[in-house]
C-alpha positions in Angstrom: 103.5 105.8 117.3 104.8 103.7 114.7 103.9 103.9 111.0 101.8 100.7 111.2 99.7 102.3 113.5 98.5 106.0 111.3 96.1 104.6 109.5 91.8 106.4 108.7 90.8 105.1 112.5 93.9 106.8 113.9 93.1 110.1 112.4 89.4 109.8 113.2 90.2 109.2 116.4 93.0 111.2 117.2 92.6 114.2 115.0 95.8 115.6 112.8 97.2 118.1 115.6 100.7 117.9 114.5 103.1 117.2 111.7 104.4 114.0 111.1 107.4 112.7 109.4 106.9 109.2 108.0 110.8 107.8 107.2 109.1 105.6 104.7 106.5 106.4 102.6 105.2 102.8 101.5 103.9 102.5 104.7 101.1 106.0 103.8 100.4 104.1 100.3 101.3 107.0 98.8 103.5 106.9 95.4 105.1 109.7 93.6 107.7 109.8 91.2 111.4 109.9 92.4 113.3 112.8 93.2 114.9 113.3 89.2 111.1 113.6 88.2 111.3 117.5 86.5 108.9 120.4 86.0 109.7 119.2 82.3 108.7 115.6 82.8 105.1 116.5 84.3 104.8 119.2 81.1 105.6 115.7 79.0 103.1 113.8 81.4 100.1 116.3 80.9 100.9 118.5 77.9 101.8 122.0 77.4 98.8 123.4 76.6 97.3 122.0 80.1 95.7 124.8 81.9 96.8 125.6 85.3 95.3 128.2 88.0 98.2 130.4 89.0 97.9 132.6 91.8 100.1 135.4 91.9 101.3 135.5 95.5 101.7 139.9 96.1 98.2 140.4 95.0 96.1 137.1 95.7 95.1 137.4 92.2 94.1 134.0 90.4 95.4 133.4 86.2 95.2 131.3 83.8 98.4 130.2 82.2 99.5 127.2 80.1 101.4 124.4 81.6 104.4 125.4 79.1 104.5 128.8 79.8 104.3 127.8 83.9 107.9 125.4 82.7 109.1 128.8 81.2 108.2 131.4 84.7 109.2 128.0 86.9 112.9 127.3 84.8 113.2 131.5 84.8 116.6 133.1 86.7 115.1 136.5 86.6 111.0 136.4 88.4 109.6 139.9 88.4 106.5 137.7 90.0 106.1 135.2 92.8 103.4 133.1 91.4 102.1 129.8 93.1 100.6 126.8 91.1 96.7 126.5 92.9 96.1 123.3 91.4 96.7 120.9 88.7 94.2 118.2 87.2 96.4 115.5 86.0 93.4 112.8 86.0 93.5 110.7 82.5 97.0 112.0 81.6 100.5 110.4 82.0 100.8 111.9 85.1 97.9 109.7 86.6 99.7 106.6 86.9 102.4 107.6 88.3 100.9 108.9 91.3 99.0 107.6 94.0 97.3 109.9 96.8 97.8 108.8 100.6 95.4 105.6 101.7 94.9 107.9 104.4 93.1 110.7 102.3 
């Protein structure tokens, strides 16, 4: 299959059984910022007081913490935690423009 060819109908008709590796990623319509793009950039893009749902990862357990203390437990050497990021809204922020989700999706 070529990338021309994964398109909505594709998936429809085909199902997504598999992973797929796309060599370029123009071809999905989908944009993100390039590979320099930090965890303090999206803190500049959204704010630090942007609230994110955490999950810690040993107990399931959802929190509440602020995008500047996530840059703090994400830049940390020493994690007493393994916590995981849920989810962040990044509509009508900085952020927004500079990603574009899969025409796919």
């Amino acid at each position: 299959m070529t990338d021309i060819e994964y398109n909505l109908a594709h998936v429809q008709e085909n199902g997504f059984n598999w992973p797929l590796l796309f060599k370029d990623k123009a071809v999905l319509g989908i944009v993100i910022p390039n590979a320099d793009f930090t965890i303090n950039d999206v803190r500049l893009c959204v704010g630090s007081r942007r609230m994110l749902d955490v999950m810690d990862v040993n107990t399931q357990k959802n929190v509440e913490m602020t995008m500047k203390d996530w840059q703090r437990y994400f830049e940390s050497q020493d994690k007493d935690k393994l916590l995981n990021v849920i989810s962040l809204e990044f509509s009508h922020t900085k952020l927004e423009s500079l990603i574009q989700a899969p025409t796919v999706v």
